[in-house]
N, C-alpha and C positions, 0 to 999 in steps of 0.2 A: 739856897743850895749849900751841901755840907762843903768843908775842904778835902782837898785831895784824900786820897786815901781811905775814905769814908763813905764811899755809896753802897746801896742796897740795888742787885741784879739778882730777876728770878728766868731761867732756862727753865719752858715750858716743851716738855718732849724729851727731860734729862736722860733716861733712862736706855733712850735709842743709840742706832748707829752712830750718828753724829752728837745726840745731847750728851752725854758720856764723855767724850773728852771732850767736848765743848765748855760742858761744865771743869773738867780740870782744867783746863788754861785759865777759864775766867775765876778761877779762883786762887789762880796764883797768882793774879792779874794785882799788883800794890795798888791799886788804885781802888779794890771791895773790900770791903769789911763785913759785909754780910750775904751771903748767895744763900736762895730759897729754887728749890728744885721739885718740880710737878710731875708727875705721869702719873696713868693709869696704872689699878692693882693688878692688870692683865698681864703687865710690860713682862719679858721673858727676865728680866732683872729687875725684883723691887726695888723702886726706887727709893727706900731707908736705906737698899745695902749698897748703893750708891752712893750716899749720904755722910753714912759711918766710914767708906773708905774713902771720904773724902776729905771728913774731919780730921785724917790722922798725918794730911801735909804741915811740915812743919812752915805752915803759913797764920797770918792772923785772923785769915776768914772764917767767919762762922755760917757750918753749912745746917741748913735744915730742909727737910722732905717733906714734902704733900703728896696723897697720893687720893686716887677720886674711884671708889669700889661702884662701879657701875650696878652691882647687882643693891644697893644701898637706894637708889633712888637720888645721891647726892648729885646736886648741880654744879657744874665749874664753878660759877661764882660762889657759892656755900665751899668750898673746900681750895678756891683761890685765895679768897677775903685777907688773910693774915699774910698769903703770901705775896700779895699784890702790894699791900699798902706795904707804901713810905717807897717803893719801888721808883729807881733813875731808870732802868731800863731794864727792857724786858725781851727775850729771846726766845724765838718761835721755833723752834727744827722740828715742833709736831708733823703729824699727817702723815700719809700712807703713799710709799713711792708705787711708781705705775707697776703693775701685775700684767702677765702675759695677759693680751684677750681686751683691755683696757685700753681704750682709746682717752685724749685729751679730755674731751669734753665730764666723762665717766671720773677719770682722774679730778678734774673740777668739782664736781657735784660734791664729793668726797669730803676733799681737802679745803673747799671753802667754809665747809660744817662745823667743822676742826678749829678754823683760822677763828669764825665767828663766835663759838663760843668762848675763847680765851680772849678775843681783841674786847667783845661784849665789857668781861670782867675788867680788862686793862680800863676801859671806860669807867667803870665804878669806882673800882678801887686808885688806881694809879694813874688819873686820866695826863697826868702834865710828862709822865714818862713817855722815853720813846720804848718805839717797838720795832725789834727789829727782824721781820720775818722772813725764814727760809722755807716757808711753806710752800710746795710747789703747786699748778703751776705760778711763780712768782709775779710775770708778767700781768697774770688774770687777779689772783687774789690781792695783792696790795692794793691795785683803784676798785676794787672793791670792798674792802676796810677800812679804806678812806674813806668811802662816800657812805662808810656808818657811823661813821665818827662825825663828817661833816653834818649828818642829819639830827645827830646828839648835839650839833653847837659845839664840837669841840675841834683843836687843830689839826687838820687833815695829812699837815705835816709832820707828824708826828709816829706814820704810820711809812716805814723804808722798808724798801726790799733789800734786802744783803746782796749784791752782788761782786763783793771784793774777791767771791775765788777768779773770776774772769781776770782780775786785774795780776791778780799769784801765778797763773796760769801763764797768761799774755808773760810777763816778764821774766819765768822761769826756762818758758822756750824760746826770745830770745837770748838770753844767756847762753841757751845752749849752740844755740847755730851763731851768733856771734862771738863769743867768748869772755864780754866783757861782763864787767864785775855785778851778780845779780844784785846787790843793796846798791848797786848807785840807775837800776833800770826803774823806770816807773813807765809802766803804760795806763794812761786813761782809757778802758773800755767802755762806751756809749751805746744808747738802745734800749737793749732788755738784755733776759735773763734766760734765754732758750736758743738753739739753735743759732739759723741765720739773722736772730736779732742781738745779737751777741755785734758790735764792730770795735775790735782794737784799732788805737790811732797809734798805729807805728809812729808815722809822720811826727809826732809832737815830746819823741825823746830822742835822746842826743843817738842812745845805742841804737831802736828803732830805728833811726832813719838809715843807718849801714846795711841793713837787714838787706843782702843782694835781691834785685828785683826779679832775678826768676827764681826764688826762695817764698816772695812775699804772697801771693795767692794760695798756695801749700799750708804757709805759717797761720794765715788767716783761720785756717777752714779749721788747722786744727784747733786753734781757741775755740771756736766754736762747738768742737765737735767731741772737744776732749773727755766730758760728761760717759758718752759713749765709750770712750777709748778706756775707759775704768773699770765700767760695766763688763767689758770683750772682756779683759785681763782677767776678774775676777769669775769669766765664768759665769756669769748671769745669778752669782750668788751674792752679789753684795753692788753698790756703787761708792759712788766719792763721799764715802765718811768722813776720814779722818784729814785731807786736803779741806773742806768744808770745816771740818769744825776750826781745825787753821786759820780760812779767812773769816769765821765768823767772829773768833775770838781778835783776830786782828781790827775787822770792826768795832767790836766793843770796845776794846780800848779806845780806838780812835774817838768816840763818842764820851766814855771817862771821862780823856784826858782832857776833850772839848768842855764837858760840863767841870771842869777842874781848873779852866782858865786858861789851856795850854791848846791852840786850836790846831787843830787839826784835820787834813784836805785827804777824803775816800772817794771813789766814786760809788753810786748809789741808785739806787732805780726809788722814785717818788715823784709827788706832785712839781708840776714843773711847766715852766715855762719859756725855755730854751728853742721850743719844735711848735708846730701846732698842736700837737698831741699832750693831752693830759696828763698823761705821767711819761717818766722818759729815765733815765738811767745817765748820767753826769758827773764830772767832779761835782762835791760838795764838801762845803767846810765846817765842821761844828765847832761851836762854843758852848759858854756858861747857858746858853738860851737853845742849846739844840742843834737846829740847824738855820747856820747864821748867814749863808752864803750858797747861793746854786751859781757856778760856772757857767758861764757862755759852752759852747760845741770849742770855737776857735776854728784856725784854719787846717785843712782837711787839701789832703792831696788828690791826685784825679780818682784813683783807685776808692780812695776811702769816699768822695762826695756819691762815687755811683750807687758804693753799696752804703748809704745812706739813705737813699729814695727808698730802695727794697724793704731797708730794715723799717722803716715808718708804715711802709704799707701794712705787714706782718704786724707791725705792733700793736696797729691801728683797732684791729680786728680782736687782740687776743687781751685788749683793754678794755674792749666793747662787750665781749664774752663774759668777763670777770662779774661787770657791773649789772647787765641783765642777768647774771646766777643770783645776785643777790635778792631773798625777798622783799617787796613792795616796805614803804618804810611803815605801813598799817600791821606791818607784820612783827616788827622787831620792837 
């Protein structure tokens, strides 16, 4: 593993809502020294002129662009290859957000096509990086890019769902209704990555627990619900970009600074074994190795244990969905 300051990240989907400044953060991020940036020739911004305006931060990161011309016949891995190898870690904001008229499942079929060809190449080329996907639905596609990896022989752990805006979110609107200071809030949110499987543990930080109790079921809903509350704002023209590329890049780091020796505790949706359930969303701690530590749940107040049973049920199902989207392993 190199030293600080020296790793290789490629954002796969640079071009988009979110890879866009996802990609600036992470490249002002001291701890890259190289960023390699993928999309399609389609994307409404070539992703070179992304590239060139990214080279001109007065940073030391050196950006370069990949771009995959559909009408070429080239494959993601033909036009990943350079950009994959030597890759610490790799960042997914691909894929197609839900369209009027699209249901879950429709949204699935989609974006697991998407997930699969880039995780495929992250196999080839960069198999010991991590990958860090915002590919929606998250819940669905991550135990399903795990269990392509695991059928590859490689570590299944390696494959996280980004779920740090839950935790930016959680801690920005207590801030607001409590007053106190938002860098000393940290809320653990546990679950998933949608909806009612979303649970903030007020319970287990100091501001949290002031949170008045007929405040707290309101406060909940809207962690959960906040996704939507972006979407209203914007008019059904846009959703959480640029809050997403936020935590995404706050992720990154945290993973960095972990493979840099300097460990560092996110919560995370991945393989797990905290719950019955296969994958689950939890503190985790990275280090030089990745991911060196999954957190227990810990204790959970009446409120939180209830909507605990709920959230596993939901997850249960939207875990199971991910993994029968994927083809047969005779397939891949």
């Amino acid at each position: 593993m190199p030293a600080a300051g020296n790793f290789k990240v490629c954002v796969c989907g640079a071009s988009g809502g979110i890879g866009q400044p996802l990609s600036m953060l992470i490249a002002m991020d001291s701890n890259v020294a190289e960023l390699a940036i993928y999309d399609l020739s389609t994307a409404p911004v070539p992703v070179q002129g992304v590239a060139a305006d990214l080279s001109h931060f007065e940073r030391k990161c050196k950006v370069t662009s990949y771009a995959r011309d559909l009408q070429s016949g080239a494959t993601p891995s033909e036009v990943l290859k350079e950009a994959l190898t030597g890759c610490h870690l790799v960042m997914v904001p691909a894929g197609v957000p839900r369209k009027p008229g699209m249901d879950r499942a429709d949204l699935l079929k989609v974006n697991i096509g998407i997930a699969q060809e880039i995780v495929e190449a992250c196999a080839k080329f960069c198999p010991d990086a991590i990958v860090g996907l915002i590919v929606n639905p998250v819940n669905s596609v991550v135990p399903a890019m795990a269990e392509l990896y695991r059928r590859k022989g490689l570590d299944s752990k390696k494959i996280i769902g980004v779920t740090t805006l839950d935790v930016v979110r959680a801690n920005k609107f207590v801030h607001e209704v409590t007053g106190a200071a938002v860098d000393q809030i940290n809320i653990p949110v546990i679950g998933g990555h949608a909806g009612s499987t979303i649970l903030p543990l007020f319970s287990q930080d100091a501001a949290g627990k002031t949170v008045p109790a007929d405040k707290l079921e309101a406060l909940d809903k809207r962690v959960q619900d906040a996704g939507t509350e972006v979407v209203t704002a914007k008019a059904g023209k846009g959703s959480a970009t640029l809050s997403m590329a936020y935590a995404g890049a706050r992720f990154a780091s945290a993973v960095l600074s972990g493979l840099a020796g300097e460990r560092r505790t996110e919560c995370a949706y991945l393989e797990s074994s905290v719950t019955e359930l296969p994958f689950f969303s939890q503190r985790v701690t990275f280090g030089p190795k990745g991911v060196e530590e999954v957190h227990p749940i810990g204790p959970l107040s009446a409120h939180e244990t209830k909507r605990l049973e709920a959230v596993k049920k939901q997850l249960k199902g939207e875990i199971e969905d991910g993994i029968n989207a994927l083809p047969p392993a005779s397939k891949l």
